[in-house]
C-alpha positions as CSV (number, residue, x, y, z in Angstrom):
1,X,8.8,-2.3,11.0
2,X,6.6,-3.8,13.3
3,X,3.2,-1.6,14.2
4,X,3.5,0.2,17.2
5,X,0.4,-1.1,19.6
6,X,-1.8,1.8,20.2
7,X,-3.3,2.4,23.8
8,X,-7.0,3.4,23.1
9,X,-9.4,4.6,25.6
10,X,-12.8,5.2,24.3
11,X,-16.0,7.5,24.8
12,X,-19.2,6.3,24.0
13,X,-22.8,7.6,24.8
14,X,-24.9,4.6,23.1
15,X,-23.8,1.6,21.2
16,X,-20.0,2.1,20.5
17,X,-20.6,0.4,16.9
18,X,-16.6,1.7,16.0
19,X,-15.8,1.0,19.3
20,X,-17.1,-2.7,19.4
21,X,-15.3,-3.2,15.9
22,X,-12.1,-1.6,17.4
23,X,-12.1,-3.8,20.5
24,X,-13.2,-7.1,18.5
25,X,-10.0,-6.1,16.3
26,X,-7.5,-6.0,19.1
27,X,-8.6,-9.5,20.1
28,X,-8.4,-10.9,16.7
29,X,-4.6,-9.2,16.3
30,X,-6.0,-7.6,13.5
31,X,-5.2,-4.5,15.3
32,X,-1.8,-3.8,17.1
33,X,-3.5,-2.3,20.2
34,X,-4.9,-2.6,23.8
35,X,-8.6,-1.4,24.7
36,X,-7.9,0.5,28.3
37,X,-11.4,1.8,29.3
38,X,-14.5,2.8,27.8
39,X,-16.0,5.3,29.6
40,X,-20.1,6.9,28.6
41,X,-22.2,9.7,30.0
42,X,-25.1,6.9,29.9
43,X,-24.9,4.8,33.0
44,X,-27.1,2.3,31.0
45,X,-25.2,2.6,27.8
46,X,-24.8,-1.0,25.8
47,X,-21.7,0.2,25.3
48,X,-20.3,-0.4,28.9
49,X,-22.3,-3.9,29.0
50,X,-20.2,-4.9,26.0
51,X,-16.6,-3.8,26.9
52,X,-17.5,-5.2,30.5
53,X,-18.1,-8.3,29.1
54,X,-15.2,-8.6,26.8
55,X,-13.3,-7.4,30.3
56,X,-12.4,-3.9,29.5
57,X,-12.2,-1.5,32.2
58,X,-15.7,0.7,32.4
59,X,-16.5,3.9,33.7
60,X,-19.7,5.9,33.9
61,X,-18.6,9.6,34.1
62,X,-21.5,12.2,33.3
63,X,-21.8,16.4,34.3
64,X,-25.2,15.2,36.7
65,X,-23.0,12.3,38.4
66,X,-20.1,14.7,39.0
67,X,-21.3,17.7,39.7
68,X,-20.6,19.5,36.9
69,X,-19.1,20.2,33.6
70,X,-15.9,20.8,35.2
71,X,-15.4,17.8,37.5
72,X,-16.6,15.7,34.6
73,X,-13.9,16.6,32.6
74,X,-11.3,16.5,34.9
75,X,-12.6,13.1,35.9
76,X,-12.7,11.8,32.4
77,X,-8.9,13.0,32.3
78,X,-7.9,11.4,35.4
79,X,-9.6,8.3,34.3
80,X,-8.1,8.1,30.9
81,X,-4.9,8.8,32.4
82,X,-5.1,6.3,35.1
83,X,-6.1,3.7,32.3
84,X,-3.0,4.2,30.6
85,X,-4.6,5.6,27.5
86,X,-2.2,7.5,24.9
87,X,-5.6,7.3,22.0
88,X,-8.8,8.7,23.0
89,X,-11.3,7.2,20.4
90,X,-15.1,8.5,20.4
91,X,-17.7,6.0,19.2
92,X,-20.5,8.0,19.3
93,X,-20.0,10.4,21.9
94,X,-22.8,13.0,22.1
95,X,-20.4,15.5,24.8
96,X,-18.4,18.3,24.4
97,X,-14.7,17.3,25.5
98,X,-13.3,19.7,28.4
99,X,-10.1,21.5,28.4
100,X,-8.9,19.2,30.8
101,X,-9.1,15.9,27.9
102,X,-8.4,17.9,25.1
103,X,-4.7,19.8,26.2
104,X,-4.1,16.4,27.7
105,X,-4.8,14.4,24.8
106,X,-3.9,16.8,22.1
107,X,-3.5,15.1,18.7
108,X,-3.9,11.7,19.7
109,X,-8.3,12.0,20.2
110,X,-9.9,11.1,16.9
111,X,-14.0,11.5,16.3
112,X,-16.0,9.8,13.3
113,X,-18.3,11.8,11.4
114,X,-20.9,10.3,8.6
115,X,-20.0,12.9,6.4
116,X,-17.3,14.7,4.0
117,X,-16.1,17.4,6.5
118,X,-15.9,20.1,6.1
119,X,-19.3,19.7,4.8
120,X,-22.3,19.0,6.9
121,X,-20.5,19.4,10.4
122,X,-20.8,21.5,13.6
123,X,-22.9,21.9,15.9
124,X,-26.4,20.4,15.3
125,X,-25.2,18.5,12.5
126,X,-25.4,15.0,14.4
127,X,-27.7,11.2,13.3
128,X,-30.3,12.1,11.1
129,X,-30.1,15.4,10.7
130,X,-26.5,15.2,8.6
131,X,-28.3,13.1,6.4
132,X,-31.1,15.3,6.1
133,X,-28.9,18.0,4.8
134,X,-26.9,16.0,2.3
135,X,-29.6,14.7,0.6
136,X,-31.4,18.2,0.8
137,X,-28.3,19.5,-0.9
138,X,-28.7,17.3,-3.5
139,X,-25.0,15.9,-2.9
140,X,-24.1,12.7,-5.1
141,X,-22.2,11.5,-2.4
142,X,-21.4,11.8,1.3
143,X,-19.1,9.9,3.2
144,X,-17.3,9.4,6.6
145,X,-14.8,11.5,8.3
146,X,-12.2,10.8,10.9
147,X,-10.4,13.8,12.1
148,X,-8.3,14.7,15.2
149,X,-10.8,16.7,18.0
150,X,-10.0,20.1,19.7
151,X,-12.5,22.6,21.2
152,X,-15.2,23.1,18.1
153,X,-17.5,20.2,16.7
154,X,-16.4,18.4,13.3
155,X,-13.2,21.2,12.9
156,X,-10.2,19.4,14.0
157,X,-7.5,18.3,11.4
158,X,-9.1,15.4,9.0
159,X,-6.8,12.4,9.2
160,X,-8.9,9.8,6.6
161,X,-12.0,10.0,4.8
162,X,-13.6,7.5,2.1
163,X,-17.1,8.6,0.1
164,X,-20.1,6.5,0.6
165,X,-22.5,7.5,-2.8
166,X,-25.9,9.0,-2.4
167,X,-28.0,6.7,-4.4
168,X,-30.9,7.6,-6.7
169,X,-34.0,7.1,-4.5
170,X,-32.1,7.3,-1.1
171,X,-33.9,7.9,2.0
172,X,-32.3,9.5,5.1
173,X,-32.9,6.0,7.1
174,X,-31.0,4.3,4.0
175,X,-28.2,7.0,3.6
176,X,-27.6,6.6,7.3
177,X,-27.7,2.8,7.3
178,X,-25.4,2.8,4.1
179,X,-22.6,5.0,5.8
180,X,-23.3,3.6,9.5
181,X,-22.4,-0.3,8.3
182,X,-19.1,1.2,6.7
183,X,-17.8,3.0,9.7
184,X,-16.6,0.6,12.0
185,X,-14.4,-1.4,9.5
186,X,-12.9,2.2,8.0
187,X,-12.4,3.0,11.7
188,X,-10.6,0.0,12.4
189,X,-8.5,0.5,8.8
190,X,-7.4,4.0,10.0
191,X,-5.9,3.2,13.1
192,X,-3.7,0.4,12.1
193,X,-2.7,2.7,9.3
194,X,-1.6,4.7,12.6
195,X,-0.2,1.9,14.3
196,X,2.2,1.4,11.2
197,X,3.3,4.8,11.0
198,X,1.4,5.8,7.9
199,X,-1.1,7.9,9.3
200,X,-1.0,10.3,12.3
């Protein structure tokens, strides 16, 4: 059976690494799929340059811009919505999803997470200071995390995870490198495992 071509609209506060990978993937029809929107809480996010330039749709939705938490979220809805999304992906979103996105979207908005969840998540538990914690807890290995989100950081249901080892000698800044150069591919693996029906 062929895959069934995901609609993915993505959030993004910074770079988008998984989101650039994602989109780059749906133009190579490596990835059954069509990138709708990216929309950030950064008006200057390198993350809308890039998806503008590869002509996806960009939207720069923030609490400050909209007036408040509220009209954000139901902006971001609408948006998605109007986009045609039916997969929210996060690339590095630093916001709190609103009601609004998440009964919308429910079971179809996935989030990445450098680590083994449940370990090392929640709130706080974000760039650096994941990695700070893992090696602290002298963990042999850590790892990335993709998991469905709903209303608490890091707790929705875990839909694919791969481990990443801690290596003697590691450093935060080369833990984080490590896991950060394997996200975008895995990200990209899990959602054609989607798109085929093998993963939901």
């Amino acid at each position: 059976m062929a895959p069934a071509p995901l609609k993915i609209g993505f959030l993004a506060s910074h770079g988008g690494s998984s989101m650039r990978a994602i989109v780059d993937a749906i133009a190579s029809g490596a990835l059954a799929g069509s990138a709708r929107i990216v929309i950030s809480n950064n008006a200057d996010s390198p993350a809308l340059k890039f998806a503008g330039e590869r002509g996806v749709a960009i939207k720069h939705i923030s609490a400050t811009a909209a007036g408040s938490e509220d009209a954000a979220d139901r902006a971001i809805c609408d948006a998605l919505a109007a986009a045609g999304a039916e997969w929210i992906v996060l690339s590095g979103y630093l916001r709190k999803l609103g009601p609004l996105t998440l009964r919308r979207f429910e079971g179809r908005i996935l989030n990445i997470h450098p680590a083994l969840l449940p370990k090392f998540g929640g709130k706080g538990m974000f760039g650096r200071h994941i990695h700070e914690a893992v090696l602290a807890a002298g963990e042999r290995t850590s790892g990335i995390t993709i998991h469905h989100v709903d209303g608490e950081y890091d707790h929705g249901a875990i839909v694919a995870q791969r481990e990443v080892p801690v290596l003697p000698g590691d450093t935060v800044e080369t833990l984080q490198q490590r896991i950060m150069a394997a996200e975008p591919a895995f990200f990209v693996e899990t959602l054609q495992a989607i798109a085929a029906g093998r993963k939901a």
